[in-house]
DRENLOGU-726733 format. One line per 5 residues: number of its first residue (from 0); for each residue y, x, z of C-alpha. Coordinates in pm, whole numbers, always signed. Layout:
BEGIN
NUM> Y,X,Z | ...
***
This chain:
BEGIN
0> +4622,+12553,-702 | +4774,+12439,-381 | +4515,+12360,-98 | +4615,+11966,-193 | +4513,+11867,-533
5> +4780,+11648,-682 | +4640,+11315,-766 | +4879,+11105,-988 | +4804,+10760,-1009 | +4992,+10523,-1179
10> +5225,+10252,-1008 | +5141,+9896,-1121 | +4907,+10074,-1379 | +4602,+9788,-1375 | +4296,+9728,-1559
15> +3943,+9858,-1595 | +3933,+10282,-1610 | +3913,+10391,-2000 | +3622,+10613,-2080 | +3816,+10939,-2191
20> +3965,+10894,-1786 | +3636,+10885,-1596 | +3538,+11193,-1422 | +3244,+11314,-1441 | +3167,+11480,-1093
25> +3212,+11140,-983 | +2992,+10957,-1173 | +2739,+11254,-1137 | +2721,+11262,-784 | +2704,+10842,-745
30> +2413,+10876,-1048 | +2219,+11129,-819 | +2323,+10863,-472 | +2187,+10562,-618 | +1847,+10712,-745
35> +1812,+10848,-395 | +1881,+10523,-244 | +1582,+10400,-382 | +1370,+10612,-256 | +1468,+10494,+95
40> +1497,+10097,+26 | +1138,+10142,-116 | +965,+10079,+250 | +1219,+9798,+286 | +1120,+9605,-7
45> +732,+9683,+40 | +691,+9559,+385 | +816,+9388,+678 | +1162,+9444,+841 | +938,+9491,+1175
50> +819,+9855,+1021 | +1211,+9959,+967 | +1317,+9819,+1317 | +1028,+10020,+1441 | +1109,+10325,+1256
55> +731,+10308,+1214 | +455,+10388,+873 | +302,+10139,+694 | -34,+10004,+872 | -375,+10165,+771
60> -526,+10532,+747 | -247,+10746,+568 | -397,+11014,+384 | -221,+11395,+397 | -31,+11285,+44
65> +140,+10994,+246 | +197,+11178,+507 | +389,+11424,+276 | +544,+11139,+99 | +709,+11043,+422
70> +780,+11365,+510 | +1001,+11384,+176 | +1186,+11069,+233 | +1287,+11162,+584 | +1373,+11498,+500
75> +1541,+11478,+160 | +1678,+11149,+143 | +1698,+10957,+427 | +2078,+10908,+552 | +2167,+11108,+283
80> +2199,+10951,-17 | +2366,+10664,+161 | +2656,+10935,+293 | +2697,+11057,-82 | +2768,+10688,-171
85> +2927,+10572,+108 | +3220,+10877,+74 | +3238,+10750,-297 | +3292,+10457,-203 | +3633,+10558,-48
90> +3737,+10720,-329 | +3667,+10427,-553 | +3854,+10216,-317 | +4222,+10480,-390 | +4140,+10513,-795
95> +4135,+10097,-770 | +4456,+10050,-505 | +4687,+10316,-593 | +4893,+10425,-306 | +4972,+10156,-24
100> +5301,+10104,-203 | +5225,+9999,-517 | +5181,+9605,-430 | +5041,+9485,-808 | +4711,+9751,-743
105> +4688,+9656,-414 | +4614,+9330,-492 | +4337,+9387,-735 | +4154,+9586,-481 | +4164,+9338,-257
110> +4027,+9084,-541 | +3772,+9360,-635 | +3644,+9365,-240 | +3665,+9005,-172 | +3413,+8961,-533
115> +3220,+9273,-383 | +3172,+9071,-81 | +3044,+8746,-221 | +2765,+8973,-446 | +2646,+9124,-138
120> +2640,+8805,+44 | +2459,+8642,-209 | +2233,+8978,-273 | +2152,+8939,+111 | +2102,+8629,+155
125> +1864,+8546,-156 | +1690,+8853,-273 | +1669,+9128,-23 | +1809,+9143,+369 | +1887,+9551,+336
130> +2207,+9484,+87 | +2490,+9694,+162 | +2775,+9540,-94 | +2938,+9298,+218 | +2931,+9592,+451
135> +3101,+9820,+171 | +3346,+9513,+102 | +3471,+9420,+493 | +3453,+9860,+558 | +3686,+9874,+229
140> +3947,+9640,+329 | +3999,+9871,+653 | +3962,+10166,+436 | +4255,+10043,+214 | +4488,+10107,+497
145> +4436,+10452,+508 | +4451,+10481,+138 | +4766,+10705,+93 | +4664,+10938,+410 | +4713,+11314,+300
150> +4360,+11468,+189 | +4395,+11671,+551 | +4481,+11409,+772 | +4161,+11175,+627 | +3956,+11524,+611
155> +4043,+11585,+1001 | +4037,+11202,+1139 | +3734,+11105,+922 | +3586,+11460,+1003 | +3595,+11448,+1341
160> +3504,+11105,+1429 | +3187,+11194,+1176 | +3066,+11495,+1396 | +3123,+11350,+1671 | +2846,+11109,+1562
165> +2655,+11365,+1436 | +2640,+11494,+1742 | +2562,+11224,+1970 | +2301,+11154,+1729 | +2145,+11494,+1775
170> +2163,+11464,+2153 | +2049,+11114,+2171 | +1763,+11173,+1962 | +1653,+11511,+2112 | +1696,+11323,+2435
175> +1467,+11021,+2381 | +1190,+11268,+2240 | +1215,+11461,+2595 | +1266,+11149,+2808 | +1077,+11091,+3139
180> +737,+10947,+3129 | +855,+10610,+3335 | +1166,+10564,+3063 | +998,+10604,+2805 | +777,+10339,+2870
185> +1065,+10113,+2898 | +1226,+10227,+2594 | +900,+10166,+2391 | +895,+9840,+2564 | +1225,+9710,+2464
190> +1148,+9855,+2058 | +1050,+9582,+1811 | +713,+9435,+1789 | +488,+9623,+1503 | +155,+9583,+1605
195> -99,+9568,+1338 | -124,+9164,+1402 | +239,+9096,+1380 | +264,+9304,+1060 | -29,+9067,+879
200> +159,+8759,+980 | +451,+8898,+836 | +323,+9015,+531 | +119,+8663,+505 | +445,+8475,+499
205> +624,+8658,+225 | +327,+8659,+17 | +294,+8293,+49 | +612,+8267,-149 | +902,+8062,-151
210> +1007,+7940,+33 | +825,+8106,+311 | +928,+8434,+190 | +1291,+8319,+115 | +1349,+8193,+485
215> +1222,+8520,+598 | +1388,+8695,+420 | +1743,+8528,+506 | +1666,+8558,+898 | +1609,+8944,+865
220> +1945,+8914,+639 | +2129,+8747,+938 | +2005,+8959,+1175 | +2147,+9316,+987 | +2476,+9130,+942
225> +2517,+9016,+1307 | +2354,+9271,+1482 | +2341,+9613,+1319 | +2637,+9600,+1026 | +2918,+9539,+1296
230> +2800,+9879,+1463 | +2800,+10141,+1166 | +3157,+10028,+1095 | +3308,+10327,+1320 | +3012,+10550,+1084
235> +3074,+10402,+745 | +3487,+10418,+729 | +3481,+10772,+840 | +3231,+10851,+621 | +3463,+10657,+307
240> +3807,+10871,+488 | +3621,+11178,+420 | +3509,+11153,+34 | +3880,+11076,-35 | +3981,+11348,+168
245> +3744,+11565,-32 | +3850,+11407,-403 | +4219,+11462,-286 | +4114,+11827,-179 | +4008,+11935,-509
250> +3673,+11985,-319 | +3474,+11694,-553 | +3670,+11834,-879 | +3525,+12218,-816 | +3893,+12315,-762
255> +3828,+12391,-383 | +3851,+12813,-287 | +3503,+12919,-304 | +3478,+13002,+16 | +3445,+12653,+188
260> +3129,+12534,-110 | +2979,+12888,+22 | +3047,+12763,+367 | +2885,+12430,+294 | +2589,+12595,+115
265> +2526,+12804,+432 | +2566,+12571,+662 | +2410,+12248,+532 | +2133,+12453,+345 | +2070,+12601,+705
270> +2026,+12260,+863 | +1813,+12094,+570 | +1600,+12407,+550 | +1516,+12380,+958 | +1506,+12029,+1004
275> +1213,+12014,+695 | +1097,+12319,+880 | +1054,+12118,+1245 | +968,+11778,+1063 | +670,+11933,+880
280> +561,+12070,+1187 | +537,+11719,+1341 | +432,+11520,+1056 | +64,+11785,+1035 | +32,+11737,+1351
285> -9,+11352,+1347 | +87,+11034,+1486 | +248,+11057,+1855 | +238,+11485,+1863 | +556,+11626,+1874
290> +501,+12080,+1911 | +878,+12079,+1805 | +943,+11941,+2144 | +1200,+11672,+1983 | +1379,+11941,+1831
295> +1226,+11723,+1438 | +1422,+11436,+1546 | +1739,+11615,+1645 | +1747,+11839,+1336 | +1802,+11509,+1142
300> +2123,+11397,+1335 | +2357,+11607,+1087 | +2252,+11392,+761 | +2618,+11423,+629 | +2650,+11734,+646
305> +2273,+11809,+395 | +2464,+11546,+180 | +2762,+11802,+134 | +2539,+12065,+55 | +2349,+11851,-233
310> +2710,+11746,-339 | +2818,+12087,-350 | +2510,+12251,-532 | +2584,+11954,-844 | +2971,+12063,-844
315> +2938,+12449,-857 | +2661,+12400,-1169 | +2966,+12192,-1338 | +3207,+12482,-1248 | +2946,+12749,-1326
320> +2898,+12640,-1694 | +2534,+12427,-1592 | +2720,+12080,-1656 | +2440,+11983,-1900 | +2178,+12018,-1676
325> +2416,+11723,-1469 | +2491,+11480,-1719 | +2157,+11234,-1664 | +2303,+11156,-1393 | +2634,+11042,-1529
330> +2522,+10738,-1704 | +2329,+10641,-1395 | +2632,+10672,-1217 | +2849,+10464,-1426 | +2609,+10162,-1404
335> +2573,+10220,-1054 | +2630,+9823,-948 | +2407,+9734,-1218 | +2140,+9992,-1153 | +2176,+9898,-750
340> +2090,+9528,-832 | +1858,+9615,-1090 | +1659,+9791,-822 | +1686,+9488,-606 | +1529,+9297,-889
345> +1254,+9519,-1012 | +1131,+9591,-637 | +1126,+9205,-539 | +951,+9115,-842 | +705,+9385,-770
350> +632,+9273,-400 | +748,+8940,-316 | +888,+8776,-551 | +666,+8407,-617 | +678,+8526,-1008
355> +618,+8859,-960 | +286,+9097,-858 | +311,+9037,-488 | +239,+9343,-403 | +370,+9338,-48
360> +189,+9466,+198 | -59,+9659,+35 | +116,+10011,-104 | +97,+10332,+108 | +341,+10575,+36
365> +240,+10764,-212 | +221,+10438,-424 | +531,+10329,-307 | +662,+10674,-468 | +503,+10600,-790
370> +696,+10271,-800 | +993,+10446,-678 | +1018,+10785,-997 | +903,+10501,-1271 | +1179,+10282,-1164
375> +1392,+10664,-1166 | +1265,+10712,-1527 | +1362,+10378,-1626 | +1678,+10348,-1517 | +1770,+10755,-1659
380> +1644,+10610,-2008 | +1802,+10276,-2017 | +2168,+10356,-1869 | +2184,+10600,-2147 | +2117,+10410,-2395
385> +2299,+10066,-2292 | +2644,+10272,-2258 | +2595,+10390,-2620 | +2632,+10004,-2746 | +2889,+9913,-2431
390> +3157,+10076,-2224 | +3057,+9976,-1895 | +2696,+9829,-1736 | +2615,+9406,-1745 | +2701,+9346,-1381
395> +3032,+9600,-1384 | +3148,+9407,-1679 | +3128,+9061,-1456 | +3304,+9202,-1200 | +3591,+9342,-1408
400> +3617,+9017,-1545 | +3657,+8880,-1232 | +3906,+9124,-1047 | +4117,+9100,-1354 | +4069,+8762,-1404
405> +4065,+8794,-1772 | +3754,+8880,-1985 | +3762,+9230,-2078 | +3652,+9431,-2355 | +3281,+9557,-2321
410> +3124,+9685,-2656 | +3234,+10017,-2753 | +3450,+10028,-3051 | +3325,+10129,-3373
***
């Protein structure tokens, strides 16, 4: 095996990807991503956007199980699962196009974004302001450009530009914990309101329903699209440039040189295992102590590269003969749209939602984590069992129907 996996894709070759061709690290690792993006959009759909501007808990005495409970998102998920599905994203977006020269595929990927797009606007805009499908869609279209890049080239252009955030991350955030008294002040100062009275207002309005809740909603929604989406362009891209380097590698297929997954392993096992170290320390030692001196905050900067090490720990058990233990993930993964909306709808209904429990506003994390592993149980039993009736998931069916612009098969044949 060359150090460049050949990747043969078919010129002019269109329509939905069989089920003997799907691959199964693939759908693995975006099963595993969109479980763990749950368990970060949980605070998001539970309370106000001021709390996630903030980068502040929910209001109220937190007990030492919610402290752990947000010690576990921070640590294990946040940032992370995002990564994983952001670099499959870019993958996705060369299985769909083909190479830059092959017009007819070309086309339906930009049919498939455009449709993305409109989901994720009307995602946004109606059910919950923290949808990523019309970043994904606008970030895509750019990606497409760099489609037929050699797996080195997007490894060391996407690399790069991804360290180099990494790194001003670390700095910046090491920096602001160590900051002089006077400018800190100002920096706290300039943060987003989230006192305890602005928080109960908030949480008054969405639970006085729609369409209190819906115009609130919408204006958090505008504000992530105008003010915050724009900037993680130059972070998402890279991110997408670098899961197609890795899938053109060989890296995502297990067909890497062992070396470089016991590089990764080292590495990004070394970083998780420090940062949960420092971030423990912090989180015992309560609200506004810091005996890490910053050095919690900074540990976190790296996020992509504790992604590649959960990444790499699912591929070697496929290569090491432990692909059983894998496969719940799979049918997760192949429903991901479906099981990404289906989030969207479960958590609204549960909190905010004027036919729902309106629950907003009143669960501390470790309730929020109950919500968050039943919906994980749920959506591990049901994917399973859907796919063995239909090829593909409700929602991915729609949308194939709509790139193609033809209605495509979806039961399974007898």
């Amino acid at each position: 095996m060359t150090a460049e996996a050949t990747i043969a894709v078919a010129p002019g070759a269109v329509g939905p990807v069989r089920e003997k061709d799907r691959i199964h690290n693939l759908d693995m690792l975006r099963g595993f991503a969109i479980l763990g993006i749950l368990a970060v959009n949980a605070m998001a759909f539970a309370w106000p956007v001021e709390l996630m501007m903030a980068e502040a808990p929910p209001p109220g005495e937190l007990t030492r199980a919610d402290m752990i409970g947000l010690w576990v998102t921070d640590v294990f998920f946040s940032d992370k699962m995002r990564t994983l599905f952001t670099m499959l994203f870019g993958v996705s977006v060369f299985l769909v196009g083909g190479e830059r020269s092959d017009e007819v595929r070309g086309k339906v990927l930009i049919r498939r974004l455009l449709w993305l797009g409109l989901f994720g606007a009307l995602h946004g805009a109606l059910l919950w302001y923290g949808d990523i499908l019309l970043h994904y869609a606008y970030c895509g279209l750019l990606m497409m450009l760099m489609r037929s890049w050699t797996a080195r080239r997007l490894l060391w252009v996407g690399g790069l530009v991804t360290l180099l955030w990494g790194v001003v991350a670390t700095l910046g955030m090491w920096g602001m914990a160590n900051m002089p008294a006077e400018f800190a002040e100002q920096m706290e100062a300039g943060r987003p309101s989230a006192t305890p009275e602005s928080i109960a207002a908030a949480v008054e309005i969405y639970r006085s329903g729609w369409p209190a809740g819906l115009v609130e909603n919408l204006k958090a929604w505008g504000v992530f699209q105008l003010m915050a989406s724009p900037f993680l362009i130059p972070i998402t891209v890279p991110l997408m440039m670098v899961g197609l380097g890795l899938f053109k590698s060989g890296y995502l297929a297990g067909r890497a040189p062992m070396w470089t997954y016991l590089l990764v392993l080292l590495a990004g096992g070394a970083n998780l295992a420090v940062f949960a170290l420092w971030a423990w320390q912090k989180t015992m030692a309560g609200e506004g102590a810091d005996p890490t001196g910053g050095l919690a905050a900074a540990a976190g900067g790296m996020a992509p590269l504790i992604t590649l090490f959960y990444a790499t720990l699912l591929i070697l058990m496929v290569r090491f003969g432990l692909k059983p233990l894998t496969r719940m993930f799979v049918p997760v993964g192949r429903m991901a749209f479906t099981n990404y909306l289906t989030q969207t709808l479960i958590m609204v209904t549960l909190y905010y939602a004027p036919w729902g429990l309106m629950w907003f506003g009143t669960h501390s994390p470790v309730e929020m984590w109950q919500v968050v592993g039943a919906v994980w149980v749920a959506q591990l039993i049901w994917s399973p069992l859907w796919l063995s009736v239909f090829q593909m998931g409700p929602l991915e069916w729609v949308w194939r129907c709509l790139t193609y612009g033809r209605m495509v098969p979806i039961r399974r044949a007898a």
